[in-house]
PASEBA-1860 file (N, C-alpha, C; in nm, 3 decimals):
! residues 238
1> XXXXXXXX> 2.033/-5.547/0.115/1.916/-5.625/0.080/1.842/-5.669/0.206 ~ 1.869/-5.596/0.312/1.821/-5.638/0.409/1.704/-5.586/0.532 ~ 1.692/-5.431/0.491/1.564/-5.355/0.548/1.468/-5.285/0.457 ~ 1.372/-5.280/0.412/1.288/-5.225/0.312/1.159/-5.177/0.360 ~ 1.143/-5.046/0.324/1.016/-4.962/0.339/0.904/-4.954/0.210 ~ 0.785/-4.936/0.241/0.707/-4.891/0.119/0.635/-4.775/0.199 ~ 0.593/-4.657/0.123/0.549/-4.565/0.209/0.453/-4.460/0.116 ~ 0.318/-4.505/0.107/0.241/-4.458/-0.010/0.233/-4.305/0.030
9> XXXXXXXX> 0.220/-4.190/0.026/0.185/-4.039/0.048/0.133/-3.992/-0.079 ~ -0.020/-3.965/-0.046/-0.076/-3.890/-0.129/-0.059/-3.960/-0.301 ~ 0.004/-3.849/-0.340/0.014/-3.936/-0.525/0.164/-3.974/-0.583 ~ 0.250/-3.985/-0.434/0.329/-4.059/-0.442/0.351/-4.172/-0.358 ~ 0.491/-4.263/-0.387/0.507/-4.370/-0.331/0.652/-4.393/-0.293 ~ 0.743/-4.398/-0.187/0.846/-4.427/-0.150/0.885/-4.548/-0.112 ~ 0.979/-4.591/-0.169/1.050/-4.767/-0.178/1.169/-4.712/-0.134 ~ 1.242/-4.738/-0.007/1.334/-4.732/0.045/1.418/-4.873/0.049
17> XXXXXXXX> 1.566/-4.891/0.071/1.634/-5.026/0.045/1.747/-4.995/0.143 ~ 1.819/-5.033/0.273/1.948/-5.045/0.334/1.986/-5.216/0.281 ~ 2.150/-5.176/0.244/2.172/-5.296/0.188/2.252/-5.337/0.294 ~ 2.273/-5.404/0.372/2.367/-5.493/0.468/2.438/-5.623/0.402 ~ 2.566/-5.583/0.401/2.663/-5.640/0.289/2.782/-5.714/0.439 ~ 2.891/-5.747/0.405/3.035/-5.818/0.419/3.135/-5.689/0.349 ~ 3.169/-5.607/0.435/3.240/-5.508/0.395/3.332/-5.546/0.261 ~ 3.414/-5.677/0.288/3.521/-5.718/0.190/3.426/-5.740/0.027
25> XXXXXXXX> 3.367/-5.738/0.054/3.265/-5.775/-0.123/3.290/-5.665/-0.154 ~ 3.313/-5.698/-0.296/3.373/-5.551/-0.404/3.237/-5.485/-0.408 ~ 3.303/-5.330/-0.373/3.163/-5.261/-0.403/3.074/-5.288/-0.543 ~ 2.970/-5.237/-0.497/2.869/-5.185/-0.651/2.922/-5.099/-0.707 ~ 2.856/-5.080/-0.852/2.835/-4.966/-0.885/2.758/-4.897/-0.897 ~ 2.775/-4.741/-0.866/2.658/-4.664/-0.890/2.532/-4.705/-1.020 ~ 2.398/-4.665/-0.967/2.290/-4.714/-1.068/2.307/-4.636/-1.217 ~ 2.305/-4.717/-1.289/2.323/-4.670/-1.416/2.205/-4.749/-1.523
33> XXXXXXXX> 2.200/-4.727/-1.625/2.009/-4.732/-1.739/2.105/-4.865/-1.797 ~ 2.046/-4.993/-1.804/2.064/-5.085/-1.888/1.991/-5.127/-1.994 ~ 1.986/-5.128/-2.093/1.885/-5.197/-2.218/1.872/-5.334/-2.189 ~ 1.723/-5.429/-2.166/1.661/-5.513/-2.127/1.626/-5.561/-2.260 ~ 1.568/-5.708/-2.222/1.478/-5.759/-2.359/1.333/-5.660/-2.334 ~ 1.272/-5.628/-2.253/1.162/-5.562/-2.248/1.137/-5.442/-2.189 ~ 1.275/-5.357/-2.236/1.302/-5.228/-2.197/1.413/-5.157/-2.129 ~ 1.404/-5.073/-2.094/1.549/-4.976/-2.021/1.521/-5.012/-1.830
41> XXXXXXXX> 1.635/-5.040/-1.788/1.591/-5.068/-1.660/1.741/-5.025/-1.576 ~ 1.684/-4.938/-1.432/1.797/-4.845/-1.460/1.823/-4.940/-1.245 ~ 1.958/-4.975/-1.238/1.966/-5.023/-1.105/2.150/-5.001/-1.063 ~ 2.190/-5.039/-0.943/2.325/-5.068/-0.878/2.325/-5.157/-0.948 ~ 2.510/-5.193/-0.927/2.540/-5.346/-0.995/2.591/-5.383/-0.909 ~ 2.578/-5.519/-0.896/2.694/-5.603/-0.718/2.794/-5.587/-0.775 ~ 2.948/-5.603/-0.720/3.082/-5.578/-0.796/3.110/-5.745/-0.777 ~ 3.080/-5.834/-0.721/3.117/-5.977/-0.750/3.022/-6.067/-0.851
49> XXXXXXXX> 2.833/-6.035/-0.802/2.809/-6.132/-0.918/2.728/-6.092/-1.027 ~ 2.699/-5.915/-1.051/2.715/-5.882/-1.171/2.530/-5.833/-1.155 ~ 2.467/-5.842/-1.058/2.364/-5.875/-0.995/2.314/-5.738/-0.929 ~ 2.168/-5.756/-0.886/2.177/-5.618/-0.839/2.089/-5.665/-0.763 ~ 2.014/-5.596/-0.653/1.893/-5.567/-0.509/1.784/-5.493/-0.546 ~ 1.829/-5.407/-0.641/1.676/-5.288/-0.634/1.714/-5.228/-0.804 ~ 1.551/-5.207/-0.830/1.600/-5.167/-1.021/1.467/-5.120/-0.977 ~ 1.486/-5.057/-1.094/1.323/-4.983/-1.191/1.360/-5.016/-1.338
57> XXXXXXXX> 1.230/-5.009/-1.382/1.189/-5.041/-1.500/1.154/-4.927/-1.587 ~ 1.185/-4.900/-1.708/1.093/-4.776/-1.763/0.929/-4.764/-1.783 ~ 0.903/-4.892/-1.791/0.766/-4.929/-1.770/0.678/-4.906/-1.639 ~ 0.760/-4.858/-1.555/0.705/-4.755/-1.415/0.703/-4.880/-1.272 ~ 0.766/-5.012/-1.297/0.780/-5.082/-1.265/0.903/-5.085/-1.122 ~ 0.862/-5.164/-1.012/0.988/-5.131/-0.945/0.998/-5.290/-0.842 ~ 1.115/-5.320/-0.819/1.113/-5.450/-0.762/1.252/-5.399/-0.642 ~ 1.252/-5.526/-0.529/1.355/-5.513/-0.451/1.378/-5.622/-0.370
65> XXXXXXXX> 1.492/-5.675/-0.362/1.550/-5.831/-0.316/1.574/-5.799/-0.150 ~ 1.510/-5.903/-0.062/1.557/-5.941/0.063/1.648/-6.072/0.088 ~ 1.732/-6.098/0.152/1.821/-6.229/0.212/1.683/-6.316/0.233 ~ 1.706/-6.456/0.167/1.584/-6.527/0.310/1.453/-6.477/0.254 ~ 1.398/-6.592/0.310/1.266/-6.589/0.354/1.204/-6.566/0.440 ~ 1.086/-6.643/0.509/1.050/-6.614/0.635/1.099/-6.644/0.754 ~ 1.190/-6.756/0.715/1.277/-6.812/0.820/1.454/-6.798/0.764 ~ 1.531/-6.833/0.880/1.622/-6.831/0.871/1.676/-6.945/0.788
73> XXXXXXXX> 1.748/-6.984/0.690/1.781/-7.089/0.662/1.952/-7.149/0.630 ~ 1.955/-7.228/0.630/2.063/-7.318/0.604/2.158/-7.305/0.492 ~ 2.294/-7.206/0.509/2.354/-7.141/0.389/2.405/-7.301/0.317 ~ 2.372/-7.344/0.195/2.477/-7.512/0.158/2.422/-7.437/0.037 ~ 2.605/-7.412/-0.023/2.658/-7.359/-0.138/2.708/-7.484/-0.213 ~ 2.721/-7.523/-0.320/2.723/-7.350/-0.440/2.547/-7.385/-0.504 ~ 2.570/-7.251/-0.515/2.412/-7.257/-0.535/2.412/-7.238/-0.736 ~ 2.336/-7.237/-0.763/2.313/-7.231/-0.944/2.342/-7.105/-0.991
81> XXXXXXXX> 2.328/-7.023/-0.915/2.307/-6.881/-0.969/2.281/-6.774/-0.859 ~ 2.352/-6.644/-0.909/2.311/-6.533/-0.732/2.236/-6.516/-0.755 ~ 2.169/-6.467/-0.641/2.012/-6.438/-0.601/2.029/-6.288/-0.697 ~ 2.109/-6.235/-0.688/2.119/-6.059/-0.768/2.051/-6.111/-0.899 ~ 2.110/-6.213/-0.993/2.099/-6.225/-1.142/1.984/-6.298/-1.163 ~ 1.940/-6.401/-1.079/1.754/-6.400/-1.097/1.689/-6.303/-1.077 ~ 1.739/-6.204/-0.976/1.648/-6.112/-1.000/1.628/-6.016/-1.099 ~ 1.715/-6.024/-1.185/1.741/-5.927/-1.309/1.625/-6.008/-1.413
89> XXXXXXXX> 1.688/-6.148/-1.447/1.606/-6.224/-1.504/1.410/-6.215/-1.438 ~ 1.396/-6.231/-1.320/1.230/-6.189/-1.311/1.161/-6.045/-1.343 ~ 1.263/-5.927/-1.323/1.213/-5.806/-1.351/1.224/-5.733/-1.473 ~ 1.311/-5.831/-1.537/1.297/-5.838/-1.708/1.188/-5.880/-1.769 ~ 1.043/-5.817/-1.748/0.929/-5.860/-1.768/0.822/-5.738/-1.753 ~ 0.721/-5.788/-1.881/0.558/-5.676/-1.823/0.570/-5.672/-1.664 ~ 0.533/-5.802/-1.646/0.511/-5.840/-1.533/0.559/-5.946/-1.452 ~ 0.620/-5.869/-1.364/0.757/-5.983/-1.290/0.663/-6.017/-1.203
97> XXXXXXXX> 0.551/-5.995/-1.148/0.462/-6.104/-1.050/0.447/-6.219/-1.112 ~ 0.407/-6.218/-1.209/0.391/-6.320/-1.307/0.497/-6.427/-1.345 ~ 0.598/-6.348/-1.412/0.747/-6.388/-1.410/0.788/-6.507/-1.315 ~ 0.804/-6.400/-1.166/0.871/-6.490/-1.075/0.796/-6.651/-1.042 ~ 0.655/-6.655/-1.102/0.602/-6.807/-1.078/0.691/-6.895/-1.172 ~ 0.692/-6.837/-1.330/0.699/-6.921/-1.389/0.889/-6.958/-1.420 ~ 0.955/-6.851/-1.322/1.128/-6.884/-1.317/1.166/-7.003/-1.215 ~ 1.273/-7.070/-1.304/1.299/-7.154/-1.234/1.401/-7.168/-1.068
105> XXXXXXXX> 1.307/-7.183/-1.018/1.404/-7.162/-0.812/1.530/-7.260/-0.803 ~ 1.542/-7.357/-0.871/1.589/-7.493/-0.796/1.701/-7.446/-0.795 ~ 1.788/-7.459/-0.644/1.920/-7.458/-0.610/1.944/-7.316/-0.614 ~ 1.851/-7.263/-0.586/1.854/-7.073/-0.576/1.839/-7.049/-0.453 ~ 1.930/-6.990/-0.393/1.945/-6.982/-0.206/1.777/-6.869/-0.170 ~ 1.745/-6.918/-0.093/1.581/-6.844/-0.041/1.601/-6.712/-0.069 ~ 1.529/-6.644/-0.070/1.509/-6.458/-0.092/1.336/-6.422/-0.107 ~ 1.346/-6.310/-0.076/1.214/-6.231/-0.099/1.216/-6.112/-0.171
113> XXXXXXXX> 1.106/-6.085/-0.245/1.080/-5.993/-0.299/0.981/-5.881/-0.340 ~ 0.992/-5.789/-0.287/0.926/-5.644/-0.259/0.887/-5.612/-0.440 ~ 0.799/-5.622/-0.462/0.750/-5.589/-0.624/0.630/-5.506/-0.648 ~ 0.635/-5.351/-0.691/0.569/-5.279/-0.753/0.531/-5.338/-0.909 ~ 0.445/-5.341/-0.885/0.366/-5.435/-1.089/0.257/-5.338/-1.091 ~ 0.244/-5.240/-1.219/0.094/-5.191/-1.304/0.043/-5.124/-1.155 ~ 0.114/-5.039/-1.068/0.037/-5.011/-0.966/-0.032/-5.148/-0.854 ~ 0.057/-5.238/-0.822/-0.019/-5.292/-0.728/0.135/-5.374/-0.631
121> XXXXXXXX> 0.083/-5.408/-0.511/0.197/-5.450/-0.466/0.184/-5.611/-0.413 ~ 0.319/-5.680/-0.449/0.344/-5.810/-0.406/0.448/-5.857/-0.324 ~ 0.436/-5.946/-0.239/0.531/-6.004/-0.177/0.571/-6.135/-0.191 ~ 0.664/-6.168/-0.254/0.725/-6.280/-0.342/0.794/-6.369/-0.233 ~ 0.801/-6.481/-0.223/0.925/-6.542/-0.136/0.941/-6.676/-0.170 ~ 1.073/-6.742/-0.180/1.108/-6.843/-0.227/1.165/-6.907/-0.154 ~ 1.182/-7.027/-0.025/1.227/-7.065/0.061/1.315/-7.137/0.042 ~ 1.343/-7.212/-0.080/1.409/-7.317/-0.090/1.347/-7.463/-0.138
129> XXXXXXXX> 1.236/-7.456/-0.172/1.127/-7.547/-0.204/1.008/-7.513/-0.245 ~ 0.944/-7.397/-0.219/0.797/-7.393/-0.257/0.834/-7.245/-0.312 ~ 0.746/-7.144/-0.385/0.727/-7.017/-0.433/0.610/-6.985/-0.391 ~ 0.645/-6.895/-0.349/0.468/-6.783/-0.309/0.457/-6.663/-0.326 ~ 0.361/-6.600/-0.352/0.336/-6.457/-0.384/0.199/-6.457/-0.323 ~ 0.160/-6.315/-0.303/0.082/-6.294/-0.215/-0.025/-6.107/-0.248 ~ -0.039/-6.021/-0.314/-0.103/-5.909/-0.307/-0.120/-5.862/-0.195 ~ -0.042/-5.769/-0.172/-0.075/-5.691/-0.018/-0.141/-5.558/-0.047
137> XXXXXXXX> -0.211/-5.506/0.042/-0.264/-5.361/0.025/-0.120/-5.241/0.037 ~ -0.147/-5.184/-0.070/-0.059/-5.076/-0.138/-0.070/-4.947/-0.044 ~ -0.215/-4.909/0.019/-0.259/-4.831/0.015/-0.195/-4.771/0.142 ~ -0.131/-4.874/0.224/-0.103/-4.852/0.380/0.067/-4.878/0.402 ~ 0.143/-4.842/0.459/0.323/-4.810/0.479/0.343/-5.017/0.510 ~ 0.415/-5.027/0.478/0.511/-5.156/0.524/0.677/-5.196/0.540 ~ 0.695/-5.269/0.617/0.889/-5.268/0.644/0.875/-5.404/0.648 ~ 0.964/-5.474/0.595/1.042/-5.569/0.546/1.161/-5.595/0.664
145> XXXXXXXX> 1.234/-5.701/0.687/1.351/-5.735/0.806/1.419/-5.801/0.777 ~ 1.547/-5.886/0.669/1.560/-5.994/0.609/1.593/-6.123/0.708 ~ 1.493/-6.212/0.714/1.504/-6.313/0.870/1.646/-6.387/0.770 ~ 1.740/-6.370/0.760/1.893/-6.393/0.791/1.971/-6.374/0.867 ~ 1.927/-6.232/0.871/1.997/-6.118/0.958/1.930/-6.062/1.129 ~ 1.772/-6.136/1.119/1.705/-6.024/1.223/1.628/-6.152/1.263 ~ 1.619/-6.201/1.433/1.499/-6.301/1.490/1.369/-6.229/1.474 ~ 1.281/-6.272/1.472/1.125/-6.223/1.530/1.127/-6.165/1.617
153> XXXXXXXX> 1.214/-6.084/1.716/1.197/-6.040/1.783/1.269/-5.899/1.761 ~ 1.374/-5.923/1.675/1.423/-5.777/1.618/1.353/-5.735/1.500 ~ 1.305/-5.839/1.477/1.164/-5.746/1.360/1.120/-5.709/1.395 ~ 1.017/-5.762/1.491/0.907/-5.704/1.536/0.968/-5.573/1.585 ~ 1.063/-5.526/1.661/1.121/-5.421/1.744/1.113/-5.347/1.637 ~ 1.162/-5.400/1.505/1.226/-5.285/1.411/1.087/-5.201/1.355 ~ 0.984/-5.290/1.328/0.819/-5.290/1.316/0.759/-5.168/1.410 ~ 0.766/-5.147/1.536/0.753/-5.120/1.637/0.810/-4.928/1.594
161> XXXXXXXX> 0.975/-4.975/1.595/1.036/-4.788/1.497/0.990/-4.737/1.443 ~ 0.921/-4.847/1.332/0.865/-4.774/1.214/0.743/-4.687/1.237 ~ 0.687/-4.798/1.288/0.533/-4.733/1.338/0.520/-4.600/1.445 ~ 0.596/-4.611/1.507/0.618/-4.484/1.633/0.674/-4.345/1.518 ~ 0.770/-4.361/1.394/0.842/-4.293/1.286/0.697/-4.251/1.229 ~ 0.632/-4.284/1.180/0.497/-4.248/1.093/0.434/-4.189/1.234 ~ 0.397/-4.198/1.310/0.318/-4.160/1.409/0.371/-3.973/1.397 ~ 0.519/-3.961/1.434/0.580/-3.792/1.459/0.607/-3.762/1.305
169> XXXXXXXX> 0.541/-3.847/1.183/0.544/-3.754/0.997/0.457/-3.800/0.927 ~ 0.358/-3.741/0.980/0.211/-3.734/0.930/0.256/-3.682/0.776 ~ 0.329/-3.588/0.745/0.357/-3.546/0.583/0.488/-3.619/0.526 ~ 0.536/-3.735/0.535/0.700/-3.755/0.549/0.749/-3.747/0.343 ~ 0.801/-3.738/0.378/0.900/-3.660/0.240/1.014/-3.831/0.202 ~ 1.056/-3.779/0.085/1.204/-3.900/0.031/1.278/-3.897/0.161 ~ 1.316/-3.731/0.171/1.443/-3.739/0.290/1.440/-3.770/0.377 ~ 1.286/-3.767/0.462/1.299/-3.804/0.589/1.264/-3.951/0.614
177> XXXXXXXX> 1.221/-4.012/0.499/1.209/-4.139/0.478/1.363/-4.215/0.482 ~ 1.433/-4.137/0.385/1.615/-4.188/0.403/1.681/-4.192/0.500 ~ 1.654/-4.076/0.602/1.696/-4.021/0.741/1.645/-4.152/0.810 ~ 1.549/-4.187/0.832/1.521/-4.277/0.930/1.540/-4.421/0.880 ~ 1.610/-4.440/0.727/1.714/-4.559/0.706/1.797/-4.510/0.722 ~ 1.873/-4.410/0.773/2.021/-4.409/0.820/2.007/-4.435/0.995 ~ 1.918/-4.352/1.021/1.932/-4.325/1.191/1.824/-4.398/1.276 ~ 1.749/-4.486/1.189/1.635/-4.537/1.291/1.707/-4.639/1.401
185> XXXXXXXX> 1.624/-4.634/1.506/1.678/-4.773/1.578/1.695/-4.708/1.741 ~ 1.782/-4.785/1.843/1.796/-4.710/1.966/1.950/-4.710/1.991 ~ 2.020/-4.705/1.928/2.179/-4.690/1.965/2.203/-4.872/1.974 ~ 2.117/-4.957/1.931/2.217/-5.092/1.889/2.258/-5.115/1.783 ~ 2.380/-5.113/1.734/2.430/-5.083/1.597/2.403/-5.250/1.519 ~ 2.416/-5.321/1.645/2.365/-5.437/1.560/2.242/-5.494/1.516 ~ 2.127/-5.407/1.524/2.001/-5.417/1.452/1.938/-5.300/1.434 ~ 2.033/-5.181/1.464/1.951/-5.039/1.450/1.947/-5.022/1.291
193> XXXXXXXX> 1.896/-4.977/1.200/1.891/-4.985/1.027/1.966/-4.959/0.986 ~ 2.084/-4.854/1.061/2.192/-4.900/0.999/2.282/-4.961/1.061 ~ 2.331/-5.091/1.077/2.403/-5.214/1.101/2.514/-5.211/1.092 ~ 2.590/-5.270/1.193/2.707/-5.283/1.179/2.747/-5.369/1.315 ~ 2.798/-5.451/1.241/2.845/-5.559/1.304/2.982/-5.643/1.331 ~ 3.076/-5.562/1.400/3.227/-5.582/1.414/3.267/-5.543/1.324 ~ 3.207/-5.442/1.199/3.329/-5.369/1.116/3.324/-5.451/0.996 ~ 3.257/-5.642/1.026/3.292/-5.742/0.923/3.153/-5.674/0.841
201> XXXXXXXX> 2.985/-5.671/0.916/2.901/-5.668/0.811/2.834/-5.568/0.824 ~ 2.785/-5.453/0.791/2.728/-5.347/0.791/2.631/-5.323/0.656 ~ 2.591/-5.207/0.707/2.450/-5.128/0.600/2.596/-5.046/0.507 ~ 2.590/-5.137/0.427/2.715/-5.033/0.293/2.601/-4.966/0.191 ~ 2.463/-4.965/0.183/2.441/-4.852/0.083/2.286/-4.838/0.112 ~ 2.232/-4.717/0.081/2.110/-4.694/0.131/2.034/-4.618/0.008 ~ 1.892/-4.684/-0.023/1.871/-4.647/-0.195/1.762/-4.625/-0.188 ~ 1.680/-4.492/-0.215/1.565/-4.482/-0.197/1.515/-4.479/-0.356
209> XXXXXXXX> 1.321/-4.499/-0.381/1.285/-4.441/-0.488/1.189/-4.391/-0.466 ~ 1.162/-4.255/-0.547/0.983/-4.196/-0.598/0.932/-4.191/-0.648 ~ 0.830/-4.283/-0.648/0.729/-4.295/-0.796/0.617/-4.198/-0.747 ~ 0.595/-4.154/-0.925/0.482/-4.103/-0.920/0.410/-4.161/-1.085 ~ 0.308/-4.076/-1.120/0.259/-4.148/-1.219/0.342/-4.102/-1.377 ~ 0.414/-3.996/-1.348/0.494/-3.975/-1.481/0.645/-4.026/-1.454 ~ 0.677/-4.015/-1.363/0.840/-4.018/-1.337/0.856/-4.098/-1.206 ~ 0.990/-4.135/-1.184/1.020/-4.157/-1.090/1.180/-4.125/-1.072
217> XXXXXXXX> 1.253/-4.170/-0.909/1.328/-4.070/-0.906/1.409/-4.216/-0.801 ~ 1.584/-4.226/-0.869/1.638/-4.303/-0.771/1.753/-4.241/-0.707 ~ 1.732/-4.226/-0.522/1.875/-4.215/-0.474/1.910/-4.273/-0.368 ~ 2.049/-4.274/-0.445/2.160/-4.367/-0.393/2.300/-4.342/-0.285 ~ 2.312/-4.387/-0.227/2.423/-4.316/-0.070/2.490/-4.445/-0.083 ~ 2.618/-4.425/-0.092/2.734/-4.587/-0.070/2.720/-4.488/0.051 ~ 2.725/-4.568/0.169/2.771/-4.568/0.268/2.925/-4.574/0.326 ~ 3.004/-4.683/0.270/3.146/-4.641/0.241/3.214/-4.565/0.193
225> XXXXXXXX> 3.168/-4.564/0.111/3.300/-4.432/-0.008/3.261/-4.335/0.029 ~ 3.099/-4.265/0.040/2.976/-4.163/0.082/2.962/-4.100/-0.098 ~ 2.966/-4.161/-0.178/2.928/-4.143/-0.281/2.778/-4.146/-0.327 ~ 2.729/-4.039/-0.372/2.587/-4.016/-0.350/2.549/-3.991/-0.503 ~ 2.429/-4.032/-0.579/2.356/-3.991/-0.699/2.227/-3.970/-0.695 ~ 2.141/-3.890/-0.799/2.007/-3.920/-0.789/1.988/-3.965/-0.937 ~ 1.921/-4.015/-0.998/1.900/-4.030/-1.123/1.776/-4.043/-1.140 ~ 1.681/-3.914/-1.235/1.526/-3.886/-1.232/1.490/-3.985/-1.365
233> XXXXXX> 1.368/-4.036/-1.371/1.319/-4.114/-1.496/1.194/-4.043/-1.554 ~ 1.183/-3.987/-1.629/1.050/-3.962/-1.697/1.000/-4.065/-1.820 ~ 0.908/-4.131/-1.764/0.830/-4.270/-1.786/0.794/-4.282/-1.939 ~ 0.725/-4.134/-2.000/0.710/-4.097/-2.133/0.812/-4.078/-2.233 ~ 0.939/-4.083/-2.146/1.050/-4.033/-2.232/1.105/-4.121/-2.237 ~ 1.155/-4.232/-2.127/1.273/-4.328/-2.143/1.250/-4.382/-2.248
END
């Protein structure tokens, strides 16, 4: 939940996700189609709180959870509920832009959220006190850093990859979009995208998606086990 791409090409759109986990947390499970109050919605499951980081919607819909907000903040547990299972609860909706105003935050540890709605894109964030959302232009690539994990200064660096990465794939594809969430960075394992940090916290799974206007398409890499899926959605059919 902790590095995220958007990467519009042509008449598609790539949503990339590295999840940087606590090795000891029971894995996920592979993404599998759940029946919703407002449809089929197909995502990973956390193996402790039942919760997930990144889903699609059959409604062509796509959302994705960061640690944190804009700042770093102050872990004071127990909190009401995981950040995974609100997020199930906001993207259980037409419209989870909408949604996430009217769900209740209190005692919900900060997070952000990367949200595809009806073709348009938002950036959600909940600090711990206030809610904001925001419409960003769709039309142009963006990366995400979760400030838990990364100062302003390893964002910006990480900002910096990205942009130099688009510069040498003027045509870039799913894969090479995935490739450079496995391998971006300069040989520091502790902020290169994929992370790893004494073995305790690392990038355990890396999840890309492709939307287009009929279908879309999710894949998934555990990084531990190296257990890999794709699972295609056709939008008319689900």
């Amino acid at each position: 939940m902790c590095t995220v791409t958007f990467l519009p090409v042509k008449d598609k759109i790539f949503i990339t996700s590295n999840r940087d986990e606590k090795v000891q947390r029971p894995a996920a499970n592979s993404p599998d189609i759940e029946k919703m109050s407002t449809g089929k919605m197909l995502f990973p499951k956390d193996g402790k709180a039942g919760g997930t980081w990144i889903a699609l919607h059959n409604n062509g819909n796509a959302m994705i959870l960061l640690n944190g907000a804009k700042e770093k903040h102050h872990h004071i547990p127990p909190y009401r509920k995981s950040r995974g299972l609100v997020f199930l609860d906001i993207f259980d909706a037409s419209f989870p832009s909408k949604r996430f105003l009217k769900t209740d935050l209190e005692n919900i540890e900060p997070f952000t959220l990367v949200i595809w709605d009806t073709n348009q894109l938002f950036e959600a964030r909940w600090d711990g006190e206030l809610a904001n959302i925001d419409e960003i232009d769709h039309t142009i690539p963006h990366i995400w850093s979760s400030a838990t994990l990364y100062d302003k200064e390893v964002i910006e660096k990480r900002e910096h990859w990205f942009n130099v990465w688009l510069i040498g794939n003027d045509n870039p594809t799913i894969e090479s979009i995935l490739l450079f969430h496995r391998f971006g960075g300069e040989g520091d394992e502790r902020n290169d995208l994929r992370m790893n940090r004494n073995g305790i916290l690392k990038t355990v799974s890396i999840t890309g998606i492709e939307l287009t206007a009929e279908k879309s398409v999710m894949y998934y890499h555990d990084m531990l086990t190296g257990i890999e899926s794709v699972n295609e959605w056709l939008f008319a059919k689900s």
